[in-house]
C-alpha positions in Angstrom: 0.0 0.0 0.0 3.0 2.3 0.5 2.1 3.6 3.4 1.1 1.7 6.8 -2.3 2.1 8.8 -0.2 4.6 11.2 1.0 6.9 8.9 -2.4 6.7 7.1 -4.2 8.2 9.9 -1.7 10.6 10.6 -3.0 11.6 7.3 -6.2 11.3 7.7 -6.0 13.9 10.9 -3.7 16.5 9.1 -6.6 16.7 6.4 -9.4 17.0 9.0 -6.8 20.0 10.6 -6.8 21.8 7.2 -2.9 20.7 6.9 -3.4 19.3 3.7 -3.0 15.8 2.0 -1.0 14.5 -1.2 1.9 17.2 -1.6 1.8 17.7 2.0 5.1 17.9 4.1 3.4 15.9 6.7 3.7 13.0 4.0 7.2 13.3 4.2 7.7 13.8 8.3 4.8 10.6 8.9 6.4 8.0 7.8 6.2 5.0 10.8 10.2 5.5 10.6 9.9 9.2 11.6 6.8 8.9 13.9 8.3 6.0 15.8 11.7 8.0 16.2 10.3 11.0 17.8 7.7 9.2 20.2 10.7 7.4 21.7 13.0 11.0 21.7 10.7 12.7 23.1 9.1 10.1 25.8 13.4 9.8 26.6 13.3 13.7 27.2 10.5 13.6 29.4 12.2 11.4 32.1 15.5 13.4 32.5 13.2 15.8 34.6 15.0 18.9 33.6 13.3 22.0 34.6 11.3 23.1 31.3 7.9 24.0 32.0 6.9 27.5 30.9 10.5 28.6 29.9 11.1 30.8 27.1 12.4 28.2 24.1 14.1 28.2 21.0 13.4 25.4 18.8 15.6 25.0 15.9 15.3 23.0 12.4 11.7 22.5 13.6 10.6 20.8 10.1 6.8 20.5 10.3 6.9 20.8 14.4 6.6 17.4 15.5 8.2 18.4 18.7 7.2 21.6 19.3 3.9 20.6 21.4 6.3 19.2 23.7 6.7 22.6 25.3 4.0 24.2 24.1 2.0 21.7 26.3 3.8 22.3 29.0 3.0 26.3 29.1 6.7 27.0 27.4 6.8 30.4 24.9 8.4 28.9 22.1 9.9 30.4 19.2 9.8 27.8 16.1 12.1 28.2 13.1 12.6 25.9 10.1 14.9 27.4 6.8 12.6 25.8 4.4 9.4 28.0 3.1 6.9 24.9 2.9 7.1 23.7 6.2 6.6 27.4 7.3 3.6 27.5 5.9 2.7 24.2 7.4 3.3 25.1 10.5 1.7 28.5 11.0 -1.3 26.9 10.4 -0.2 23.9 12.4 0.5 26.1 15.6 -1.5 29.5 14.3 -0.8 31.1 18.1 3.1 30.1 17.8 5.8 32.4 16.8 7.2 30.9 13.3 10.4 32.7 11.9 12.5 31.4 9.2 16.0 30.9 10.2 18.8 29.1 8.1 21.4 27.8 11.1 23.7 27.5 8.3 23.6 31.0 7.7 21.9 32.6 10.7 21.1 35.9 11.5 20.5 37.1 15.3 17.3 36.3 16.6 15.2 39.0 18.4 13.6 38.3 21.6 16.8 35.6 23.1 18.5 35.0 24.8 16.6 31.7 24.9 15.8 29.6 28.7 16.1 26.7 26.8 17.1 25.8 22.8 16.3 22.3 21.3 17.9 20.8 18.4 17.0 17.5 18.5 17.9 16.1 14.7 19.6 19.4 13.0 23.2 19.3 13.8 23.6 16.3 11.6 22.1 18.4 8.7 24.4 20.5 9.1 28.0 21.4 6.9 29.4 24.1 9.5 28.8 22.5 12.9 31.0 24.2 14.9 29.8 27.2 13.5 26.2 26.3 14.4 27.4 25.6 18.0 28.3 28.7 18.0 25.4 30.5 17.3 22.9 27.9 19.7 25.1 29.1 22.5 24.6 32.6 22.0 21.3 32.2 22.4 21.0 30.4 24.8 20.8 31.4 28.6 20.1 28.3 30.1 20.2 24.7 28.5 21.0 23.4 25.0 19.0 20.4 24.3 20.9 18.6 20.9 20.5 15.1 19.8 22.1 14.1 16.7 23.5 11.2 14.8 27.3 10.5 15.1 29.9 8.5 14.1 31.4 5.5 16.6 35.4 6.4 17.7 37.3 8.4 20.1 39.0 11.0 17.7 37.7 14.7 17.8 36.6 14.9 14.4 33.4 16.6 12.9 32.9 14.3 9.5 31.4 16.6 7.2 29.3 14.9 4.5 27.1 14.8 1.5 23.2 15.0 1.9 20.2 15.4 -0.4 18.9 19.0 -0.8 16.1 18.2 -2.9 15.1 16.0 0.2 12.9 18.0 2.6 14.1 15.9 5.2 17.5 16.5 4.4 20.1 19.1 4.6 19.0 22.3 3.0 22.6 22.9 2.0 23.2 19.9 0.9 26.0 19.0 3.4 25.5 17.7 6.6 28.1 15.9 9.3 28.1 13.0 11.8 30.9 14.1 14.3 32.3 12.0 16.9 30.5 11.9 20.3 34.1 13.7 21.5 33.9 16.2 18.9 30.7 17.2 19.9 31.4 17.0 23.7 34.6 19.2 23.6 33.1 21.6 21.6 30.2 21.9 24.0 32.5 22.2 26.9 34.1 25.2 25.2 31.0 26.8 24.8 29.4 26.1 28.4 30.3 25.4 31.6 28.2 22.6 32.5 28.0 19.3 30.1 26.2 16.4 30.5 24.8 13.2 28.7 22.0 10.9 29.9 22.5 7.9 31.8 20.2 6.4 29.3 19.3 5.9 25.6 15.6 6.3 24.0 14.2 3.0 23.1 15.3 2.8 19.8 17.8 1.0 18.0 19.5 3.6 16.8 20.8 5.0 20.0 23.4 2.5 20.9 24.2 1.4 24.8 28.0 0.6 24.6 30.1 3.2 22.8 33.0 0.9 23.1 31.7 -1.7 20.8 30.1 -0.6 17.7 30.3 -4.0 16.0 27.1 -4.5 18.5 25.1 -1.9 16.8 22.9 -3.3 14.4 21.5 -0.2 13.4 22.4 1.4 10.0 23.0 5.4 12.2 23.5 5.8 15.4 22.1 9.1 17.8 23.5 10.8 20.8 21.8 13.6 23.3 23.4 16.0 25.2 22.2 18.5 28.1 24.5 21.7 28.0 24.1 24.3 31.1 24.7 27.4 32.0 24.1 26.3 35.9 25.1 22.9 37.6 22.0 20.4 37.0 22.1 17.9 40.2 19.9 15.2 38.0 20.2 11.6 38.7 19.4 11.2 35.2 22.6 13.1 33.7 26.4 12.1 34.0 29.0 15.0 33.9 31.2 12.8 31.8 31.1 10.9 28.0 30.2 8.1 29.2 30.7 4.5 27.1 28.2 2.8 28.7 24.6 3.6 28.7 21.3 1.7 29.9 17.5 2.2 27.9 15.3 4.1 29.8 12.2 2.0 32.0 
């Protein structure tokens, strides 16, 4: 059928939304794959108890704003921005209260109205070709905790690993470059950028986050994610470990 029942009436409630149908970006963001992915990201964020209701929040590479009633349920003011002029549209009708900007991280100009209480960027970084660059710019606006997941590579060298992507695909880099640095890249850039960094003692439940760092030839998965809580202020969080840790557990 090309599409499974899930997906199908994920469809079937966009259109009764007015968010459209065939030729909607919700078609490309609903696939089970996608859907199943952010269920398990997002129920993983929701148990690291960080302090996130009714902050001010800047949500980057939003895409059609899958995650973006994460904190908007939970009172947040959140400021959604997405590079590509489609998914705009799709999501000012999505969220017709929210404030919508267009903002290209590759290319970014200073956003009005931060510094942020909280940024997420769960899924950008990695469709991304100047990452250290966009580091740069999330921590200037951000004044209390950078929330980034991404996909990486498995090793232990400091290395960013800029490669090619798809432009044409929306779910893609716009740029057509993207990267999949090493968990240490990533870590020691954060740790020049803030003073507090931490990851999760646990992983989502999904295959592609990967419980023993140490060991890749365990990882089934074709990618394989990481998450990581920078602070401007000590978090005392069961949940979080203030070093890159090898070994992780999945989440109850």
């Amino acid at each position: 059928m090309g599409q499974t029942w899930t997906t199908l009436k994920h469809t079937a409630y966009n259109l009764r939304l007015g968010l459209g149908g065939i030729g909607s970006p919700a078609l490309d963001f609903h696939a089970d794959g996608y859907l199943q992915n952010n269920a398990r990201r997002l129920e993983h964020l929701a148990t690291l108890s960080l302090p996130l209701a009714g902050k001010t929040v800047l949500e980057l590479g939003a895409g059609i704003g899958d995650h973006s009633h994460f904190y908007l349920d939970r009172g947040c003011l959140v400021t959604i921005t997405e590079p590509r002029a489609r998914n705009l549209r799709y999501l000012r009708r999505r969220y017709p209260g929210a404030d919508v900007r267009a903002l290209d991280v590759e290319h970014p100009a200073p956003l009005a109205g931060g510094p942020f209480e909280v940024t997420h960027s769960y899924g950008l970084l990695y469709h991304l070709g100047r990452p250290a660059e966009a580091l740069d710019f999330m921590a200037g606006h951000t004044a209390g905790l950078l929330l980034l997941e991404t996909r990486v590579s498995f090793g232990a060298e400091d290395e960013p690993h800029v490669v090619e992507e798809h432009a044409a695909n929306p779910t893609q880099a716009a740029s057509g470059r993207g990267c999949r640095p090493t968990r240490v890249w990533v870590w020691n850039r954060l740790r020049s950028l803030f003073p507090h960094v931490y990851v999760p003692r646990t992983q989502p439940n999904h295959a592609e986050f990967p419980l023993d760092w140490t060991r890749p030839d365990l990882h089934a998965a074709p990618l394989q994610r990481a998450i990581f809580v920078a602070s401007r202020q000590p978090l005392d969080l069961p949940a979080l470990a203030p070093t890159l840790l090898d070994r992780q557990d999945r989440h109850p």
